[in-house]
N, C-alpha and C positions, 0 to 999 in steps of 0.2 A: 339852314346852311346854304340852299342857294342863293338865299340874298345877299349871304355875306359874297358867296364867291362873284356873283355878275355884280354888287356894289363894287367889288375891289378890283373888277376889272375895268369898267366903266373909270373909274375914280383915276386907274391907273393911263387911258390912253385919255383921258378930257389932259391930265397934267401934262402928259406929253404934249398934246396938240396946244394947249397953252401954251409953253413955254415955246415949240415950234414957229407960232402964229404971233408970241407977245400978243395973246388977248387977255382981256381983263375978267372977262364973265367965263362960266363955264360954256363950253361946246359939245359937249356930252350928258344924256339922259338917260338915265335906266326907266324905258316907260313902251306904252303901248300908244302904235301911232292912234289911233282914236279912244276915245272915251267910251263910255259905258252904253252913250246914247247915239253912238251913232257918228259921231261931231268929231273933226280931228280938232287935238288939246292944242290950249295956246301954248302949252312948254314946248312944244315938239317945233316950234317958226324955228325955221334957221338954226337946226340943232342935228347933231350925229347920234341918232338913238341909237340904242343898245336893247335888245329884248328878246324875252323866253319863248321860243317857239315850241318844243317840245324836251319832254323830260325822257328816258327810256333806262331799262335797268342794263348793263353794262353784262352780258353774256361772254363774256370770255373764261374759255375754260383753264384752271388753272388760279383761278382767283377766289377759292372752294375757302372756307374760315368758317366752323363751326360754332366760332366765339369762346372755345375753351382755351382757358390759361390755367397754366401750371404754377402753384404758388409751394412755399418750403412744406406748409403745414395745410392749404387747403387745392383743393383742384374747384376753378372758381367756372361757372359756365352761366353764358350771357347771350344773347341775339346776335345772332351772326352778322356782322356789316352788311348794308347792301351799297353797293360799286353805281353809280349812275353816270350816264350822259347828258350834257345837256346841249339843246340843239339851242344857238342863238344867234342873232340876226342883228349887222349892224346895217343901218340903212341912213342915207343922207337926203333928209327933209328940208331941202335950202331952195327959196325963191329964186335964185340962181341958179342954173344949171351948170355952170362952170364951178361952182363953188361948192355944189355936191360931188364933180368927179373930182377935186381936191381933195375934199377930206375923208371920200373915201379911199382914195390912193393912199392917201397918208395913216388912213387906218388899217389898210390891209399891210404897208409897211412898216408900223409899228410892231405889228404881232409874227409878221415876218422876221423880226430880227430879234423877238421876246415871244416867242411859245410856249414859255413854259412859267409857270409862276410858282414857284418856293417859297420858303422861309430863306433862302439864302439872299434870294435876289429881291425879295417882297417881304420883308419883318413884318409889316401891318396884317401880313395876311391871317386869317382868321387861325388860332391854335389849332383849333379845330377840323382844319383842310390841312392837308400833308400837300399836294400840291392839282395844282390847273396846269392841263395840256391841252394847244390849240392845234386844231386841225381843220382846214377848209372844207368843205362838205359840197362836194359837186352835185347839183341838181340839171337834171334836160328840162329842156322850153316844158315840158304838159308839165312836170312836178313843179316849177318856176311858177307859171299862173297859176295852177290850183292852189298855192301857198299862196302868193299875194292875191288871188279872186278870196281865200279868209281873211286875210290880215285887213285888206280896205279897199282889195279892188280897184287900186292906183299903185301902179309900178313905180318904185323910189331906186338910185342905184343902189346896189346893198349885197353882199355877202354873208353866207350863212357859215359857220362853224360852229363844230362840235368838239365840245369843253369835257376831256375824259378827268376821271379818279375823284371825279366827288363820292364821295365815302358818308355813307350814313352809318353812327355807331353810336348806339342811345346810350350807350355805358351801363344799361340796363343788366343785374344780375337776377337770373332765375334760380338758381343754386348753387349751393358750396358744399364742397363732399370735402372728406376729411382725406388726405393721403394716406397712403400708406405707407413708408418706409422701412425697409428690409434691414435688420437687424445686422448694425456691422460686425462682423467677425475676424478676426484677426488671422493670420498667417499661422503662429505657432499653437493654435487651438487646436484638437484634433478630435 
């Protein structure tokens, strides 16, 4: 599920920024500035990445779901949802300087005027996600480098948010108890 959700977010601001820029190729990656070994990847030249900095479970009180549903004939109980956040990170990897604080003005603008991604405003979005809420996530200068001294230890311009209501729910059933239904009785019975 988080692939679907940061594929379709990614998918949905490279369209923007395409049609924005009338470019022909995509200008958005869902990818890690470097490689495995060390090396920044050639997809990332002159691209607006998109990536997962961290995951965390969504504590907010009031969001309690013990995964019991009530059915006519069975009371059905299943793994409770778990709620996540996810921390992600767009940063602009362009040989130009001028043309990273472009796209990402233009991507902090896009999300600025689309915060929130549904099935109303987003059909493609995955059935499976009810919906993506964006929020900018302020970090101070020491959290700022300790984050990029992991990410690659070269500062890109870039913007962090955090993507609330990804909803993990395996649909997984543990048991089915039978109901019980109270015997109706009528008015003039006595």
């Amino acid at each position: 599920m988080v692939d679907s959700a940061l594929n379709h977010i990614a998918a949905q601001l490279n369209q923007f920024l395409k049609n924005k820029f009338d470019l022909g190729e995509d200008v958005v990656v869902l990818s890690n500035i470097l490689e495995q070994d060390g090396n920044v990847g050639p997809q990332v030249n002159n691209k607006l990445l998109l990536f997962l900095v961290n995951i965390e479970k969504d504590a907010v009180p009031g969001r309690i779901n013990n995964g019991t549903v009530a059915g006519s004939e069975h009371i059905v109980e299943g793994y409770p949802p778990v709620f996540l956040n996810l921390y992600v990170m767009v940063a602009a990897h362009f040989n130009q300087y001028s043309e990273a604080l472009k796209f990402i003005s233009n991507a902090i603008g896009f999300f600025q005027r689309r915060p929130l991604f549904d099935h109303r405003n987003s059909p493609d979005l995955n059935p499976e996600i009810d919906r993506l809420v964006l929020d900018i996530e302020n970090l101070d200068i020491k959290d700022l480098s300790t984050l990029w001294g992991v990410l690659s230890g070269k500062y890109l311009p870039s913007i962090l948010y955090k993507i609330r209501m990804v909803t993990f729910d395996s649909g997984d059933i543990k048991t089915r108890v039978p109901s019980f239904k109270q015997p109706q009785t009528s008015a003039n019975e006595s």
